[in-house]
VEXLUMLO-555625 format. One record per residue (C-alpha): x, y, z; chain; residue number from 1; residue in three letters. Coordinates in steps of 0.2 Angstrom, whole numbers, m for minus. Example, Ala and Ser with C-alpha at 12.3 -4.5 7.8 and 13.67 -1.06 7.14 Angstrom:
2
      u      v      w  unit  pos  code
     62    m22     39     A    1   ALA
     68     m5     36     A    2   SER
% end
This chain:
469
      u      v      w  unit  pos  code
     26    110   m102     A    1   UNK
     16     95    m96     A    2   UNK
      3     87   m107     A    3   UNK
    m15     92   m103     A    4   UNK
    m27     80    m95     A    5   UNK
    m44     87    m93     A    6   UNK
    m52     99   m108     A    7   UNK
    m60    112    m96     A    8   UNK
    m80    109   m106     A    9   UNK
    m73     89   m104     A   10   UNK
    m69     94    m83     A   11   UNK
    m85    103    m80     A   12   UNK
    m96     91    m89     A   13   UNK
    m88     77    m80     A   14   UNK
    m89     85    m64     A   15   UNK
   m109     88    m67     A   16   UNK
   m105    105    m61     A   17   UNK
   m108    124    m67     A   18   UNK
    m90    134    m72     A   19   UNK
    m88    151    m66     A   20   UNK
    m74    159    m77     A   21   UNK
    m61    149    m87     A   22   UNK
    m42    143    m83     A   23   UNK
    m27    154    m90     A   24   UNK
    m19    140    m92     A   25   UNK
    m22    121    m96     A   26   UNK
    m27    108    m82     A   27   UNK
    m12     94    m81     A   28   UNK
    m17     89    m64     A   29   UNK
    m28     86    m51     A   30   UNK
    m23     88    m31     A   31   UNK
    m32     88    m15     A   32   UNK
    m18     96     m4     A   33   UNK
     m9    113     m5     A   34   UNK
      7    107      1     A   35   UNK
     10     96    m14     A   36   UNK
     m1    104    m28     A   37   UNK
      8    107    m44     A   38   UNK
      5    123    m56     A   39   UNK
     m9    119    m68     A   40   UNK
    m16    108    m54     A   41   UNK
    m36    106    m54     A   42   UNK
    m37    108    m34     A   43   UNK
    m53     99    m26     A   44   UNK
    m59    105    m10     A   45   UNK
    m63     91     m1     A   46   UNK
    m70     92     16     A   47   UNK
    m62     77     27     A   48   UNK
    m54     83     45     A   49   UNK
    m50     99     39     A   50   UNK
    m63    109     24     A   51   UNK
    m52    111      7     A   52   UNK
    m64    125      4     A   53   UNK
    m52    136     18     A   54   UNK
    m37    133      5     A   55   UNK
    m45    137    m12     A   56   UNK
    m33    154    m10     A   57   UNK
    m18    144     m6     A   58   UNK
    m21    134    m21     A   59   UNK
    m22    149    m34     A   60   UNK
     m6    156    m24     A   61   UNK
      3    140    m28     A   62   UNK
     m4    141    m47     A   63   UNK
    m19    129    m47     A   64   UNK
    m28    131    m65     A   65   UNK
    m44    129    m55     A   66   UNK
    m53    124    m41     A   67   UNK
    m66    112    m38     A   68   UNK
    m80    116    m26     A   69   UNK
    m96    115    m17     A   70   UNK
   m108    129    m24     A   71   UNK
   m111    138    m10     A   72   UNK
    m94    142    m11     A   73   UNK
    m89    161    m10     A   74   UNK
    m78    167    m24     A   75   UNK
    m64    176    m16     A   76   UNK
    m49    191    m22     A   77   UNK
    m38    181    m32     A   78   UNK
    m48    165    m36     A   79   UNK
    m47    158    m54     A   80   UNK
    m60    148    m64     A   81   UNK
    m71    136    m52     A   82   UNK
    m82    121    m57     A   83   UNK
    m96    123    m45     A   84   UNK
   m103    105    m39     A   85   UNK
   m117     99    m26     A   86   UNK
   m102     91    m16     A   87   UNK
    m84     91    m22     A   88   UNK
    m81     73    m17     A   89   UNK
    m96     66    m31     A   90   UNK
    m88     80    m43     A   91   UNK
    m73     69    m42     A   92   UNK
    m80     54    m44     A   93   UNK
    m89     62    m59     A   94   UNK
    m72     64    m67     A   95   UNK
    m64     47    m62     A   96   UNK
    m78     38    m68     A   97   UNK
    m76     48    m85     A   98   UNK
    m57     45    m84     A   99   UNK
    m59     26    m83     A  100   UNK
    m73     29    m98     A  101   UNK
    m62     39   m111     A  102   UNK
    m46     27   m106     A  103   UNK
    m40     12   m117     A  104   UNK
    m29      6   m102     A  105   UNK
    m28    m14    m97     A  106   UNK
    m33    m10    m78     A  107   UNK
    m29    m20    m63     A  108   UNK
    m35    m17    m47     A  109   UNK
    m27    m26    m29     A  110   UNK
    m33    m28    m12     A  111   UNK
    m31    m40      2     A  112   UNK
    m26    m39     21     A  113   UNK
     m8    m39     17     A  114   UNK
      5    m33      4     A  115   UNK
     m7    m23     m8     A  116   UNK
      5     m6     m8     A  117   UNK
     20    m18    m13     A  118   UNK
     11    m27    m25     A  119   UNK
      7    m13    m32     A  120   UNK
     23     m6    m33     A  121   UNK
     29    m22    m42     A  122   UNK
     16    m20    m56     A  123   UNK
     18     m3    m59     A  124   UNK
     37     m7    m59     A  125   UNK
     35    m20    m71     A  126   UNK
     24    m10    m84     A  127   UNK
     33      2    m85     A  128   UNK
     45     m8    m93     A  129   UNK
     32    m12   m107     A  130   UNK
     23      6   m110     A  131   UNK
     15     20    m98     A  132   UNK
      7     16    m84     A  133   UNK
      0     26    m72     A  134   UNK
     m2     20    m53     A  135   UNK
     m9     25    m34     A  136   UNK
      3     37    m26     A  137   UNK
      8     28     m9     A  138   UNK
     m9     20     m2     A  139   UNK
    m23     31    m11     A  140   UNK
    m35     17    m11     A  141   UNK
    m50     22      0     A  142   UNK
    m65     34     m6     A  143   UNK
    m56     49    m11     A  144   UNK
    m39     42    m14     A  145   UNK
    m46     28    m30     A  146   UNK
    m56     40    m36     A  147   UNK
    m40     54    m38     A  148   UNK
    m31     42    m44     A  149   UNK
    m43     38    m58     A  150   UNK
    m46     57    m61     A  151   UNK
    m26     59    m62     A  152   UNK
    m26     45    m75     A  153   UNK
    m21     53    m94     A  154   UNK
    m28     49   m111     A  155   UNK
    m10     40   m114     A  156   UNK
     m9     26   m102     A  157   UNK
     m9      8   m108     A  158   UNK
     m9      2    m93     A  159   UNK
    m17      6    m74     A  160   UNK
    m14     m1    m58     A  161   UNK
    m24      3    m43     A  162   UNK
    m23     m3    m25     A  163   UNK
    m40     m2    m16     A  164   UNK
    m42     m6      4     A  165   UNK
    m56     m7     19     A  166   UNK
    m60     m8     34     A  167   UNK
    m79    m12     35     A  168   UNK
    m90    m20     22     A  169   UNK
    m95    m13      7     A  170   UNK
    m83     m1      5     A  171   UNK
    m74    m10     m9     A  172   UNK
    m88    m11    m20     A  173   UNK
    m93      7    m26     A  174   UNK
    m73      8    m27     A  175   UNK
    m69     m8    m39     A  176   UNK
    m86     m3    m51     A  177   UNK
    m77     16    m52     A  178   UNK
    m60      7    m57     A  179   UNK
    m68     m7    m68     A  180   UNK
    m50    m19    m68     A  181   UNK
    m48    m31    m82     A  182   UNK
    m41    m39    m68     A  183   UNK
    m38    m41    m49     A  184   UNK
    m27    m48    m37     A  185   UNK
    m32    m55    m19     A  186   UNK
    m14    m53    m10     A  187   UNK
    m21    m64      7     A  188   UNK
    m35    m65     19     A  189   UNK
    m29    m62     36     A  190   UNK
    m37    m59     54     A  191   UNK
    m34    m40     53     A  192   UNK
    m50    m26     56     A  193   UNK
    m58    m40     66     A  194   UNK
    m65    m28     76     A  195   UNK
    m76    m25     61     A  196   UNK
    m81    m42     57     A  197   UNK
    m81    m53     69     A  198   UNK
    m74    m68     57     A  199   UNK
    m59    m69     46     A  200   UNK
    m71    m77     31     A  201   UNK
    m83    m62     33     A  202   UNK
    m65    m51     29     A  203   UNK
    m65    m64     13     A  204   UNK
    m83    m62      8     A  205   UNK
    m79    m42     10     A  206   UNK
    m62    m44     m1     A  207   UNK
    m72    m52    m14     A  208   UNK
    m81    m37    m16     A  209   UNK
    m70    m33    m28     A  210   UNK
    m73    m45    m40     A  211   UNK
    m89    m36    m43     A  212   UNK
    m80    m22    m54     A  213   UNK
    m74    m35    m65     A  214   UNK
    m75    m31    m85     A  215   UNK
    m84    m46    m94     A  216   UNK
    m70    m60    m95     A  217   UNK
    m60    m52    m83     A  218   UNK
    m48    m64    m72     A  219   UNK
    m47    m65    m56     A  220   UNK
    m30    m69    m47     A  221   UNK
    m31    m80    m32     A  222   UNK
    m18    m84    m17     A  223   UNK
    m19   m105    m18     A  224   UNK
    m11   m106     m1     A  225   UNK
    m26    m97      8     A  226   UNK
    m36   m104     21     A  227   UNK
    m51    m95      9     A  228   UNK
    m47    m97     m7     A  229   UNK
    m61   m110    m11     A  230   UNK
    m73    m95     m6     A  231   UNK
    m63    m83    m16     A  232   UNK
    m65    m93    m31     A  233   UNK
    m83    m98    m28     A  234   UNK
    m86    m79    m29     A  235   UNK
    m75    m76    m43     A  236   UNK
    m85    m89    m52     A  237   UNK
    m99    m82    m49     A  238   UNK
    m98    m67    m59     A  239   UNK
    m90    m75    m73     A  240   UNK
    m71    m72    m72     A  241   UNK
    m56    m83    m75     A  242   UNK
    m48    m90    m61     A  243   UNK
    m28    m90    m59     A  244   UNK
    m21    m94    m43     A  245   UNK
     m3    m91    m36     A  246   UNK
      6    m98    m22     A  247   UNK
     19   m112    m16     A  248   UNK
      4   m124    m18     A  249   UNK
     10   m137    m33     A  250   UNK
     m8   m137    m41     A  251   UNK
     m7   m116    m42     A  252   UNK
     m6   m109    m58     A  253   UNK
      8   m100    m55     A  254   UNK
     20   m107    m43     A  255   UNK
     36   m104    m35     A  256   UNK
     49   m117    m41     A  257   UNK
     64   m112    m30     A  258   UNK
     67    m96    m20     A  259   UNK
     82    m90    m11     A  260   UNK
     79    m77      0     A  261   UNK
     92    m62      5     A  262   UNK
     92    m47     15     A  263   UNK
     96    m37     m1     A  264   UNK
     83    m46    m11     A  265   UNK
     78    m63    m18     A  266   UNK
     79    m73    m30     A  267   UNK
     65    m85    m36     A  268   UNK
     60    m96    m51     A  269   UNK
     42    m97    m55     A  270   UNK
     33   m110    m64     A  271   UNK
     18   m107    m74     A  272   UNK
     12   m123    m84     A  273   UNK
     28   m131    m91     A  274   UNK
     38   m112    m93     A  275   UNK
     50   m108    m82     A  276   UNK
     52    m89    m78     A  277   UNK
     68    m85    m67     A  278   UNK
     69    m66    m60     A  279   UNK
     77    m57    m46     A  280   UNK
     64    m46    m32     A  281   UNK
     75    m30    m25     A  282   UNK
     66    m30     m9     A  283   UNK
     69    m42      2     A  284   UNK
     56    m53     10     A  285   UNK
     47    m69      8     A  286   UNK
     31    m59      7     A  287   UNK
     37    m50     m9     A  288   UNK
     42    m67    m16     A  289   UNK
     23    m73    m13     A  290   UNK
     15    m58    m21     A  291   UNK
     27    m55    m36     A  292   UNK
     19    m73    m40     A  293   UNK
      4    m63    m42     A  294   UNK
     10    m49    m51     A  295   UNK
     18    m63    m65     A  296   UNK
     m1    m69    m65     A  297   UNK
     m8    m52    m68     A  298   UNK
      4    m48    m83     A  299   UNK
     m2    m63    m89     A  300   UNK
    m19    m59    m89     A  301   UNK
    m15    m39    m93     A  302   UNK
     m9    m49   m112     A  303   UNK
      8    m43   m105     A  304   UNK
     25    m49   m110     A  305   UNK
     33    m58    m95     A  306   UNK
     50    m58   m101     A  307   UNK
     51    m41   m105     A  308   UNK
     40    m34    m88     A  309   UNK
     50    m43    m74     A  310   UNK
     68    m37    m74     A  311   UNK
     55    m23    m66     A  312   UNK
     55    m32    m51     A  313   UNK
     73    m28    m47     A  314   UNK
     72    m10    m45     A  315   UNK
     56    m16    m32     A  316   UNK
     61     m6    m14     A  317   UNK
     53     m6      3     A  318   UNK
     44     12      5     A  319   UNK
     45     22     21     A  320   UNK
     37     15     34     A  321   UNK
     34     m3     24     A  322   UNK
     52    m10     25     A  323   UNK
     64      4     21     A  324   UNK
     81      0     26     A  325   UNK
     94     13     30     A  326   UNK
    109     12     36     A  327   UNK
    116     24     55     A  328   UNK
    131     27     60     A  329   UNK
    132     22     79     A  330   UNK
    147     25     90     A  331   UNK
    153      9     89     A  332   UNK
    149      4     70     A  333   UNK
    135      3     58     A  334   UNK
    117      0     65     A  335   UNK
    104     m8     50     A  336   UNK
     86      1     54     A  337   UNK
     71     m5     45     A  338   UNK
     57      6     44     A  339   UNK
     41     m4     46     A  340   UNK
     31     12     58     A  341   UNK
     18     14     42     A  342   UNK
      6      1     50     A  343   UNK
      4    m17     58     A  344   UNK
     m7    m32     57     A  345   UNK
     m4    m50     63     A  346   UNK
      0    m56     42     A  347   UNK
     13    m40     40     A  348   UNK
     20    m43     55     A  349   UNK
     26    m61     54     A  350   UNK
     32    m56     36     A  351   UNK
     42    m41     41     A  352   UNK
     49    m52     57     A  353   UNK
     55    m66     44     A  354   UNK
     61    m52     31     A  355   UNK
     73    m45     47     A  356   UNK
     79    m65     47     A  357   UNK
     89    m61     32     A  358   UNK
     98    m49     39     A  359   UNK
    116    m57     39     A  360   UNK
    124    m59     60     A  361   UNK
    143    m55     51     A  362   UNK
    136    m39     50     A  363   UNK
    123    m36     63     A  364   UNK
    125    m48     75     A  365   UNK
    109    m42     86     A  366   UNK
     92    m42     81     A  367   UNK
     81    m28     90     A  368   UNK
     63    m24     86     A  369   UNK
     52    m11     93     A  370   UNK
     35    m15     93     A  371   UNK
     18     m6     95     A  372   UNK
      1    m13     98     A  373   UNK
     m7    m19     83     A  374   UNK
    m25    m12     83     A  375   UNK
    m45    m17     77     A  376   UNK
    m41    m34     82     A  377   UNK
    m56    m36     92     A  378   UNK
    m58    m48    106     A  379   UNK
    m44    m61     96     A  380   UNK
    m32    m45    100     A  381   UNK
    m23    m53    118     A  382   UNK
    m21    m72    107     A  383   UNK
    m15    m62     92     A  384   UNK
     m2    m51     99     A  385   UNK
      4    m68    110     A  386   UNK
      5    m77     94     A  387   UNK
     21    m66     87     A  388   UNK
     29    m76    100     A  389   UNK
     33    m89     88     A  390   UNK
     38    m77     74     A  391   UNK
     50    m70     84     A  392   UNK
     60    m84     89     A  393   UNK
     59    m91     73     A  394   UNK
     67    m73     67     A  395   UNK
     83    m76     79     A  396   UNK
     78    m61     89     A  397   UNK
     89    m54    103     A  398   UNK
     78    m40    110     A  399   UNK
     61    m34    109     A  400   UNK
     55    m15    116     A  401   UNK
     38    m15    117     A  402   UNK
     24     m3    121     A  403   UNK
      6     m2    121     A  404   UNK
     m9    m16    132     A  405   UNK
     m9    m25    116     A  406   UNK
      9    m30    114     A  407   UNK
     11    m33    133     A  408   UNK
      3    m49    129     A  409   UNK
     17    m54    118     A  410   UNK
     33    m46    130     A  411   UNK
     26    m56    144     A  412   UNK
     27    m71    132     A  413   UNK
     45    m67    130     A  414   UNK
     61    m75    137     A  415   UNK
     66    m65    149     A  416   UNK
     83    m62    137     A  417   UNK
     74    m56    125     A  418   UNK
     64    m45    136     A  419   UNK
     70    m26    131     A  420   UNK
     57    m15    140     A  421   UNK
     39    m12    138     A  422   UNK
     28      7    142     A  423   UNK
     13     12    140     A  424   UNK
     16     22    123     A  425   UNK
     28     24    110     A  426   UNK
     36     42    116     A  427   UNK
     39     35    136     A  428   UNK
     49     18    125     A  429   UNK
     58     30    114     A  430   UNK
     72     34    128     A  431   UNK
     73     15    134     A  432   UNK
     78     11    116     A  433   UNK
     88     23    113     A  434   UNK
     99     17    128     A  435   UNK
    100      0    123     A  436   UNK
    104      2    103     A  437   UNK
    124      1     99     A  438   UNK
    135      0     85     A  439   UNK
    131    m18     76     A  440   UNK
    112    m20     78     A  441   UNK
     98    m20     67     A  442   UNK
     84    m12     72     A  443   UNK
     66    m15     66     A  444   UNK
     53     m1     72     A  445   UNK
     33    m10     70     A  446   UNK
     15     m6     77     A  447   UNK
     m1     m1     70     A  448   UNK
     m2     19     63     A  449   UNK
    m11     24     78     A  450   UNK
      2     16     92     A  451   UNK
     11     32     82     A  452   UNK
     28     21     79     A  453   UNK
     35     33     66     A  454   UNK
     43     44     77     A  455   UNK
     53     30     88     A  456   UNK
     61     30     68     A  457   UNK
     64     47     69     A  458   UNK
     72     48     86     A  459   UNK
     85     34     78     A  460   UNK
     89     44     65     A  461   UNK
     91     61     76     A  462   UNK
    102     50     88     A  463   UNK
    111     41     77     A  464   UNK
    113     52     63     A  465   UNK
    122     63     75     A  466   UNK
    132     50     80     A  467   UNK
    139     47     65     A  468   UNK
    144     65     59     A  469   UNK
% end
């Protein structure tokens, strides 16, 4: 039986809500979708594109505990205890807030225009090796997906890491004063949502928002080699915290001394002051490298043991649709495909495009990479996408399928070698790639999550999965 996380009177007072009825069974859970709820779930309705209000039932069916919902909510055949709130979305915040309250955890919280889900990952990773630490599923960081994550947080952890994103201003604040980190870590600043604001240092004055949630005498980690990082630290100064920075800059705090980079992993010393800390990152990437600097900082300032938290990072792995590798069977011999479909900005697509360079020519010898435009890039957007060009050579790629306006800025930059085949949209490439992938490529699929890239993955895997039966 799982432990209990929410006392019902402790849920309901939390929640600021009135409870109609009480659970059968103890609340070891909190869920805002059906298809993944867990018996003993508390199920919050939230109302986003679709109403959770239309799936109470389906939660009750699939053994939710209780449901959160809006109090003019009607009670329906087969519905359990409800918490009745205003609006479900504050009665969640009401119990995250009273998660973070009642926990003794050492909190960190990341952002930044790059990298924050695989940062995140690596200081979950490395944690865990010390005590329990709870973590953001996949990319819960915006207005409902922090505060679940808080709510979900038990009395037991020792340890919290949360990963917290935007898109416009002022989004991080409410966000970093709900989680409250002891520390936080600012991956990179980058030219991505300028669409939004107009100017890369107004995406580093909106990054340093979270700084804001900062406990008294909380640190703030920096990246040294940013264009920004003398604003980021003027912020961070400003309410108080410590400064460390990380980077490949000699005068960062904590420093790569020598890195050797691999397609299956890397291989890095750091430096902080006059120790020497030697580990080994499973996922492959310079930009894990980078931001593993950063995750040594943070253990730091977490009063974690180095030593003992980094041979974490070797069982560090690219998710789905941020790096995955998988291996197809082609007619003709093994084809490499790297699953970067989740989403795309100008920083993650020079670091996945320099991650593919690993890959070794004895077995792939071609380099192919699918690539859909990269979106809210504002009236920079033609110059950005043109840009990759360098990137790409620099990569040692043979062939680039492109589709979308935006990255037909960049195929026209193109050698006309490397010019694979451009369309208007991801499905009319689908066919032209399919054509032109054989036995010994490696294949890396790219674009924003609205140029829908994710199912030129999937038609690789039907096609060559098939292949290879």
């Amino acid at each position: 039986m799982s432990e209990t996380l929410w006392d019902w009177s402790e849920l309901v007072t939390a929640a600021e809500g009135k409870e109609t009825g009480t659970p059968d069974a103890p609340v070891t859970g909190v869920s805002i979708d059906t298809r993944t709820l867990q018996p003993g779930d508390l199920f919050v309705a939230l109302k986003a594109e679709r109403d959770g209000h239309d799936f109470v039932g389906d939660a009750f069916k699939a053994g939710a505990a209780a449901a959160l919902v809006a109090k003019g909510y009607r009670k329906a055949k087969g519905d359990g205890a409800l918490i009745r709130v205003e609006d479900s979305l504050s009665g969640l915040q009401g119990v995250a807030r009273a998660a973070r309250v009642r926990s003794s955890a050492r909190i960190v919280a990341v952002t930044g225009s790059a990298g924050k889900t695989g940062t995140k990952e690596m200081l979950r990773l490395t944690l865990s090796e010390i005590a329990p630490t709870h973590a953001s599923e996949k990319s819960y960081n915006n207005h409902w997906g922090v505060p679940l994550t808080l709510a979900r947080m038990p009395r037991s952890a020792q340890y919290g890491v949360f990963e917290i994103g935007m898109n416009h201003a002022g989004e991080i604040t409410p966000l970093t004063e709900m989680v409250r980190p002891h520390a936080v870590v600012i991956t990179t600043v980058e030219p991505v949502h300028l669409e939004y604001f107009g100017t890369v240092a107004a995406i580093a004055e909106a990054k340093a928002e979270i700084l804001r949630g900062l406990v008294p005498g909380g640190t703030a980690i920096l990246p040294r080699d940013n264009a920004h990082f003398a604003l980021l630290k003027e912020r961070a100064n400003a309410v108080g915290a410590k400064v460390v920075s990380f980077g490949y800059a000699d005068n960062a705090e904590v420093r790569a001394i020598q890195i050797n980079l691999e397609a299956g992993g890397s291989s890095v010393i750091a430096g902080v002051g006059s120790r020497r800390f030697p580990y080994r990152v499973g996922a492959p990437g310079e930009h894990y490298v980078k931001n593993s600097l950063a995750v040594l900082a943070a253990l730091g300032a977490l009063g974690a043991d180095p030593m003992r938290a980094l041979p974490g990072l070797l069982r560090a792995a690219a998710a789905p649709g941020r790096g995955q590798r998988s291996v197809l069977a082609g007619d003709e011999g093994r084809i490499l495909l790297i699953d970067e479909s989740y989403n795309a900005n100008p920083a993650s697509m020079r670091a996945a495009l320099a991650a593919m360079a690993t890959t070794q020519r004895t077995e792939y010898a071609r380099r192919i990479v699918a690539l859909g435009d990269m979106l809210e890039l504002g009236s920079a957007s033609a110059d950005l996408h043109k840009e990759l060009k360098e990137s790409v050579d620099a990569a040692g790629i043979d062939l680039v399928f492109a589709c979308g306006p935006n990255m037909k800025a960049l195929f026209d930059e193109l050698k006309p070698a490397q010019q694979g085949s451009w369309a208007p949209d991801s499905a009319t490439l689908v066919p032209l790639l399919l054509n032109a992938v054989r036995g010994g490529d490696a294949v890396m699929v790219k674009g924003s999550l609205a140029s829908r890239m994710a199912p030129v993955v999937e038609a690789l895997k039907a096609r060559f999965a098939k292949a290879g039966a």
